[in-house]
Steps between C-alpha positions, in 0.01 A plus 500: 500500500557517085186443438368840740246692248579862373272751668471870328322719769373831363367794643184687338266709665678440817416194506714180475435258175715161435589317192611139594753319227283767292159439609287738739400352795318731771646626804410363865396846600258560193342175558395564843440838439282413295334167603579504940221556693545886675506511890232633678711824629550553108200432379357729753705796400427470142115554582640788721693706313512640093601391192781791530616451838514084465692600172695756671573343828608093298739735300691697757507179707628274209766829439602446836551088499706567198727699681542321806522169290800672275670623869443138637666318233800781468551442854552116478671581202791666688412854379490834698165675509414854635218491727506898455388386159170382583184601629414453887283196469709358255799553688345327816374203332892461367659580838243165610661274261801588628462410812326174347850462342698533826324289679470201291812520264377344200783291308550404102246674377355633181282771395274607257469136359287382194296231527303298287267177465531358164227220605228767616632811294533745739788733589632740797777655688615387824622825740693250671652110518764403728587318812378569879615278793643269286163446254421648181252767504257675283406890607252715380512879585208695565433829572172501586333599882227297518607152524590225300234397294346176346657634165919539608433157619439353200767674270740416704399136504513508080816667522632207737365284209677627218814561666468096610393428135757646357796427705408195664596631819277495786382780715487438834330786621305839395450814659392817480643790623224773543725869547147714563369337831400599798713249686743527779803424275378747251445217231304173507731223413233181412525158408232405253418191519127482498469487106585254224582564164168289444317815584702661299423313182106553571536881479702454182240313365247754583734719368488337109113400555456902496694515198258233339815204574808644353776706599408876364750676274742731617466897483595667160815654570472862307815700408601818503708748359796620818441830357249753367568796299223745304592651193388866547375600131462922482217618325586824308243730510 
C-alpha cells in the first residue's frame, strides 16, 4: 500500500475537481454527466420545463443531496445530528437511512473515500466501503425519487474499479441505497449487477472524443479578497 497515489480533491464552483500525484484527472460524475446517455423520464422533462426551473429545480435538489450526504456520513461517523435542524424532506430521507442502518448493521467501514485510477485517469469519492454479511461492499447514496438510473450504475462500477486498482482488494458486491423512493421500506436497497466497468470505459471515451481526445483542463480557480472596504472620499463644495 506505499505505493497508493496522492489525491488533492478541490472544490470550485461547487463542483468537485482532483489532482492525482499532481495531475488532473476528471471526476466519475463529470464524465457521465457529461457523456451518459439521459433517461427517457429526464429527457422528457427537460423538453417540458424552462431553462430557469431545470436550473432552479437541479440546484435545490443537488442542495438537498449535499445535506443528506453530510448527515449520512456524520451518522456512520458516530456523530449526533439534529433532525430539528433540517428541512422536512430532508429530514425524512435521513430518518430512511436510518432505518437502512438498523436493519442491516454495516461493519468496518469508511466514508467519504478518495479514489483514483492511475491507469485510466479518473478520480471520485466513495460515500461508502465496508463489509455486509461477511463481504466487502461498495454503496452509493442517492437521493433521487425516480429510480436508479443507467448513469448511478455505472459510477459506481468505476468507483469499484479504482478502489480495486488501487488497493488490490476485491469488492464483492455493490449497491445502492436509493433514500427518495416510493418503496415499502422507505428506501430501495439494490444490487447492481447488470453493468461492467466495460460500459463504463465506452462513455469515458465518448467523454474525451467530445473534448477532441484529451482530458480538458481544469476550471481557473479565481481569488478573492475575504473582505471589501470603500474608501469614502468627501468632495468639498
Amino acid at each position: 500500500m506505499s505505493n497508493l497515489p496522492t489525491i488533492v480533491r478541490k472544490e470550485i464552483d461547487d463542483s468537485h475537481y482532483y489532482w492525482v500525484d499532481g495531475v488532473f484527472m476528471p471526476s466519475v460524475t463529470r464524465i457521465l454527466d457529461e457523456a451518459a446517455p439521459k433517461e427517457y423520464g429526464l429527457l422528457n422533462w427537460f423538453k417540458n420545463n424552462t431553462p430557469e426551473d431545470i436550473e432552479a429545480t437541479s440546484n435545490a435538489a443537488k442542495k438537498k443531496g449535499t445535506a443528506v450526504h453530510d448527515a449520512c456520513e456524520q451518522l456512520l461517523n458516530g456523530i449526533e445530528i439534529r433532525l430539528a435542524d433540517y428541512p422536512v424532506e430532508s429530514k425524512k430521507l435521513i430518518a430512511r437511512f436510518y432505518d437502512w442502518y438498523k436493519l442491516y448493521q454495516p461493519k468496518n467501514y469508511q466514508t467519504e473515500q478518495t479514489v483514483a485510477s492511475v491507469s485510466n485517469k479518473f478520480a471520485g469519492t466513495l460515500d461508502f466501503i465496508g463489509e455486509l454479511n461477511g463481504k466487502k461492499v461498495l454503496i452509493d447514496f442517492k437521493t433521487n425519487k425516480s429510480a436508479v438510473y443507467f448513469s448511478n450504475k455505472l459510477q459506481i462500477m468505476a468507483y469499484k474499479h479504482a478502489y480495486e486498482e488501487m488497493y488490490e482488494e476485491k469488492i464483492d458486491e455493490c449497491y445502492i441505497l436509493r433514500l427518495g423512493s416510493q418503496h415499502k421500506a422507505g428506501y430501495e436497497f439494490k444490487l447492481i449487477d447488470d453493468v461492467t466497468f466495460d460500459d463504463f470505459l465506452n462513455i469515458y471515451e465518448t467523454y474525451l472524443r467530445m473534448h477532441g481526445g484529451i482530458i480538458p483542463e481544469p476550471p481557473t480557480v479565481e481569488a478573492y479578497p475575504e473582505t471589501l472596504k470603500l474608501e469614502i472620499i468627501s468632495l468639498k463644495k
